[in-house]
KOLVONU-895201 format. One line per 2 residues: number of its first residue (from 1); their letters; for each residue x, y, z of N, C-alpha, C. Coordinates in Angstrom, 3 decimals. Example, Ala and Ser with C-alpha at 12.3 -4.5 7.8 and 13.67 -1.06 7.14 Angstrom:
1	AS	13.190 -5.690 7.800 12.300 -4.500 7.800 13.200 -3.300 7.800 | 12.850 -2.250 7.080 13.670 -1.060 7.140 12.900 0.030 7.870
! end
This chain:
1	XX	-2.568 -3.090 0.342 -2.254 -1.749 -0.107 -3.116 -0.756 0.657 | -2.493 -0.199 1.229 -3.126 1.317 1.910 -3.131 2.877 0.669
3	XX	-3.991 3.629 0.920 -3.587 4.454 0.005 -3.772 6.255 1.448 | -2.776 6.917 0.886 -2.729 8.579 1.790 -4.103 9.364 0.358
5	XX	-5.016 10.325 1.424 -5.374 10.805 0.714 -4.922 12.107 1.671 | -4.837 13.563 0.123 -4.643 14.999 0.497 -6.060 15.271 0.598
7	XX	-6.589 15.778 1.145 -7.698 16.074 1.146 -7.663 17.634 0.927 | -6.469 18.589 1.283 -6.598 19.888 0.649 -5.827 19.895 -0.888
9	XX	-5.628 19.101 -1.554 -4.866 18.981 -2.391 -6.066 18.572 -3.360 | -7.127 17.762 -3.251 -7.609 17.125 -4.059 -8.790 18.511 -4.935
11	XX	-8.731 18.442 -5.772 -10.085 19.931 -6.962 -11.253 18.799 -6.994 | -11.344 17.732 -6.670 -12.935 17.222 -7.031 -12.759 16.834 -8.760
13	XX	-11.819 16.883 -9.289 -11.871 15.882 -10.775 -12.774 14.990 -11.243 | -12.567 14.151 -9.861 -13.215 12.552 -10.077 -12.651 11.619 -11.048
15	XX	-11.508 12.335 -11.360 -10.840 11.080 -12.062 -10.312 9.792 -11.354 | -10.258 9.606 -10.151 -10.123 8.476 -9.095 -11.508 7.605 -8.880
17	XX	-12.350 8.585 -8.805 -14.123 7.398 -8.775 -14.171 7.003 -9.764 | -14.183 7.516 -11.404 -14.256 7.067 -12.431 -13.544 5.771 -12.830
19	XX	-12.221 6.008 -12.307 -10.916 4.799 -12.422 -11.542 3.812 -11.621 | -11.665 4.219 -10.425 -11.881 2.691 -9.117 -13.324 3.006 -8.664
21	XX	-14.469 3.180 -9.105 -15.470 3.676 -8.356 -16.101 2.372 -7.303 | -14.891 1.260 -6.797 -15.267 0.903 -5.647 -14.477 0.813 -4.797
23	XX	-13.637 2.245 -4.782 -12.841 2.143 -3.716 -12.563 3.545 -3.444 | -13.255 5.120 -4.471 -13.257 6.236 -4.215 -14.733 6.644 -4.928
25	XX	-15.057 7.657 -4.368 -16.252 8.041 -4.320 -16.063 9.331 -4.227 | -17.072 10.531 -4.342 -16.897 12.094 -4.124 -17.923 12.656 -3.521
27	XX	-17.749 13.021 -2.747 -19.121 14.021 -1.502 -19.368 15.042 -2.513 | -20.487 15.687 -1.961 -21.351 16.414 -2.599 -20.552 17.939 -2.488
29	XX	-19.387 18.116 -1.809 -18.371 19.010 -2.105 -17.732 18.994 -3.025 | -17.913 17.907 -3.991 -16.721 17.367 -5.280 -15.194 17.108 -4.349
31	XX	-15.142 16.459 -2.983 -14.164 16.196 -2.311 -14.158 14.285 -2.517 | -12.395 13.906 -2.188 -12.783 12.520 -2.480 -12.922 11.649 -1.113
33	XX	-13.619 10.805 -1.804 -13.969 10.163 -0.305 -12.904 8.360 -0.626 | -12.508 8.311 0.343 -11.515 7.175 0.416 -12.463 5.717 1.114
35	XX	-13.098 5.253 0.268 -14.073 3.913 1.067 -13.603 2.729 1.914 | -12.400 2.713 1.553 -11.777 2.012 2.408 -10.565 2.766 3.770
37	XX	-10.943 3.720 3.860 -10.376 4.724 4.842 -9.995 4.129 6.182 | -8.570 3.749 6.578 -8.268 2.933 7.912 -8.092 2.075 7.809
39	XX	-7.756 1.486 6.531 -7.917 -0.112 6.387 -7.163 0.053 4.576 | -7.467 -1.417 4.417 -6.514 -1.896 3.141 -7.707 -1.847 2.437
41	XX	-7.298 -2.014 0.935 -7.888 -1.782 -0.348 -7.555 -3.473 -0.478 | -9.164 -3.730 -0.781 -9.393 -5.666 -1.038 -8.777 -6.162 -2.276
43	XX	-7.789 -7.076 -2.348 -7.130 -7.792 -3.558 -7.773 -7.368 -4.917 | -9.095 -7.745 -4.999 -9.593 -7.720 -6.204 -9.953 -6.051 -6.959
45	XX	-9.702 -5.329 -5.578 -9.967 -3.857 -6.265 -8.110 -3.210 -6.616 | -7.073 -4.103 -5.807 -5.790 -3.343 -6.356 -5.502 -2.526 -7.882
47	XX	-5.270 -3.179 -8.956 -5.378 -3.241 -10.396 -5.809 -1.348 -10.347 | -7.556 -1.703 -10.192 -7.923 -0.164 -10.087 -7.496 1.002 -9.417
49	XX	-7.144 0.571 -8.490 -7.067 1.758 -6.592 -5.502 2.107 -7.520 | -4.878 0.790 -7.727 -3.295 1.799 -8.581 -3.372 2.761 -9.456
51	XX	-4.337 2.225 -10.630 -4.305 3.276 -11.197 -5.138 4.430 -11.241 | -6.286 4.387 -10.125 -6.324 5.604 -9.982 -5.539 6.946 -9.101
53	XX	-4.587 6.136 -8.104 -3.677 6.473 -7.865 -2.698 7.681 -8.871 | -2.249 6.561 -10.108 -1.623 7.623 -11.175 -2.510 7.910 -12.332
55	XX	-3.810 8.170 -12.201 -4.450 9.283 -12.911 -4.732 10.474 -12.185 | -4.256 10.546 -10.676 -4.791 11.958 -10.201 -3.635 12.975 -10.675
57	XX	-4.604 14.179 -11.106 -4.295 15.066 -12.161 -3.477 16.106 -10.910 | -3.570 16.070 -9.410 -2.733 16.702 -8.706 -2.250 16.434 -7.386
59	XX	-2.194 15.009 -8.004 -1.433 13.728 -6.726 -2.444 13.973 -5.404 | -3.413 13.897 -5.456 -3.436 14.281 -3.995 -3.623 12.368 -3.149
61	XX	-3.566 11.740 -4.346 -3.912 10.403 -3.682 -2.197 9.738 -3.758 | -1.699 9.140 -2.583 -0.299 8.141 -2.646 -0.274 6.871 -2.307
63	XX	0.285 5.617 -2.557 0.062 4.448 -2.171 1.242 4.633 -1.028 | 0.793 3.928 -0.131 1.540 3.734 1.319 2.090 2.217 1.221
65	XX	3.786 2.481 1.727 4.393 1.425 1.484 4.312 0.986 2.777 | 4.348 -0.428 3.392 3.884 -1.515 4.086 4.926 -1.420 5.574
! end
């Protein structure tokens, strides 16, 4: 699973670090940071990375189909 991040889309919520906080993180801008950026999200973190996917409160995160 790959995930798109908006990066002008995203307000700094943090409802995505909270959900998966090992696979999103937030800079000291309250911007999100994508930890696996360029690459796939590891089996054992999927479960989370989805749903923080559909807790962002203004989509700025999408799962990328294969």
């Amino acid at each position: 699973m790959r995930i798109s991040v908006d990066h002008a889309r995203c307000e700094g919520h943090g409802l995505c670090a909270g959900q998966a906080p090992d696979v999103f993180d937030l800079d000291d801008d309250a911007q999100v940071v994508y930890l696996f950026e360029g690459g796939t999200v590891p089996p054992e973190h999927l479960a989370a990375a989805r749903a923080a996917v559909n807790v962002c409160p203004v989509a700025a995160l999408r799962e990328l189909q294969h």
